[in-house]
N, C-alpha and C positions, 0 to 999 in steps of 0.2 A: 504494500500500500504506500500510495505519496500523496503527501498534503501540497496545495499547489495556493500561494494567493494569487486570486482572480480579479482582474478588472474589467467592469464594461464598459462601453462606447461614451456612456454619459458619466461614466468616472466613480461610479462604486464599488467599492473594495469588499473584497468577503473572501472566504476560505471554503476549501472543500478537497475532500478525499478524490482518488481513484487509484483501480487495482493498477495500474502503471504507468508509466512518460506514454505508451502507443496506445491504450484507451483512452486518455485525456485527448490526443490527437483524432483519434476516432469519433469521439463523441463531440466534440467540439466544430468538426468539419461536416458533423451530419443535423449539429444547429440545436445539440441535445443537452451541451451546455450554459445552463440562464442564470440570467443575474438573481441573486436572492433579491434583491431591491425590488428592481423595476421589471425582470422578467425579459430583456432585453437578451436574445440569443448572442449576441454582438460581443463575443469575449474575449478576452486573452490573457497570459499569463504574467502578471505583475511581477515588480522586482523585489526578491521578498532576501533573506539571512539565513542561510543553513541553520539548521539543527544539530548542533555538535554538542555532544556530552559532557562537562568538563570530566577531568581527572580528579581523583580522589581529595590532593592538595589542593585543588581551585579555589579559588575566593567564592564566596556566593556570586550571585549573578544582581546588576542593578536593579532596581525597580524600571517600570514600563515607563514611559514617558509622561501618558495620558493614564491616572488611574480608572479603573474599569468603572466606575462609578459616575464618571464625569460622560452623560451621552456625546456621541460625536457627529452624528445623523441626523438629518432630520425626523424619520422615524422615532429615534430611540428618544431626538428631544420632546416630540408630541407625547410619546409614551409615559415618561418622567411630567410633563405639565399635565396629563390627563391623572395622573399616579396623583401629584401632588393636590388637584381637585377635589379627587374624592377623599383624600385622606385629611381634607381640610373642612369638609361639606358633611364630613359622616361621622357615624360614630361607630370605632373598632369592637367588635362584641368579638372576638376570636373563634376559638372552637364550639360557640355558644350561636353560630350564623344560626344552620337550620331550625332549631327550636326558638331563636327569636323573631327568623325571618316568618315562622306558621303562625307564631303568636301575634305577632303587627298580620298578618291577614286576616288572622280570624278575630281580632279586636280586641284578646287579651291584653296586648300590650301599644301603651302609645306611639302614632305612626311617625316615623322619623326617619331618613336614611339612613342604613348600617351598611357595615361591611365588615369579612371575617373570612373564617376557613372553613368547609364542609368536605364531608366522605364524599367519594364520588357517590355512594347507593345514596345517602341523604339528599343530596343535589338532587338526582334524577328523582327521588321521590316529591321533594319541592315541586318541581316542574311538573310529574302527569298529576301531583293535585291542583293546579294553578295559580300557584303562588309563585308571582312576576320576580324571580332572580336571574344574573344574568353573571358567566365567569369572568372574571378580567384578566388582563393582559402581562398582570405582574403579581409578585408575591409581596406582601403586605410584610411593613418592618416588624419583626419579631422584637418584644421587650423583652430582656432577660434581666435578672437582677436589680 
């Protein structure tokens, strides 16, 4: 397997596998290679840093430039403003979503935006009883201590 960074026509960067240097050429000339972004077949292989292991003695290695936290996309910046909406709009009820989200439907409890974490069976139970939840896009900040 080779990890290849890709770019496409309109200049977005992403990563992706394949089982060797002459699939990537294969797949790429029969237009089966697309941008995660924009879905643009239009690709080619950017200039990216080997992957070299250090030696036992090696120093660690720097940190990334850009930490993984700071979006660099337009994507991932909507993603982070729409994150920060809801987490600003709502109130976190954590592992407590699906029994609070039944109880704001059926009236037990006062209606107000939440958001949290549910079982996948719970979700789908939510749902074919028709109680409007809907998943999102990111994982909610975990409090700990």
């Amino acid at each position: 397997m080779i990890q290849y960074s890709l770019k496409c026509a309109k200049g977005h960067t992403f990563d992706s596998w394949f089982q060797s240097a002459a699939a990537f050429d294969k797949l790429a000339a029969a237009g089966m290679v697309q941008c995660a972004v924009c879905g643009s077949s239009d690709v080619e292989k950017a200039l990216m840093a080997p992957r070299v292991q250090p030696g036992r003695e090696a120093e660690p290695a720097a940190a990334p430039e850009r930490p993984l936290s700071v979006p660099s996309t337009a994507i991932e910046q909507a993603l982070a403003e729409f994150k920060r909406k809801i987490e600003s709009s709502s109130e976190y009820v954590g592992m407590n979503f699906a029994a609070e989200a039944r109880a704001i439907h059926d009236g037990d409890a006062p209606e107000r935006p939440i958001y949290g974490e549910a079982k996948a069976e719970e979700a789908r139970a939510l749902i074919e009883d028709g109680v409007p939840v809907t998943p999102l896009p990111f994982l909610p900040n975990r409090k700990t201590n």
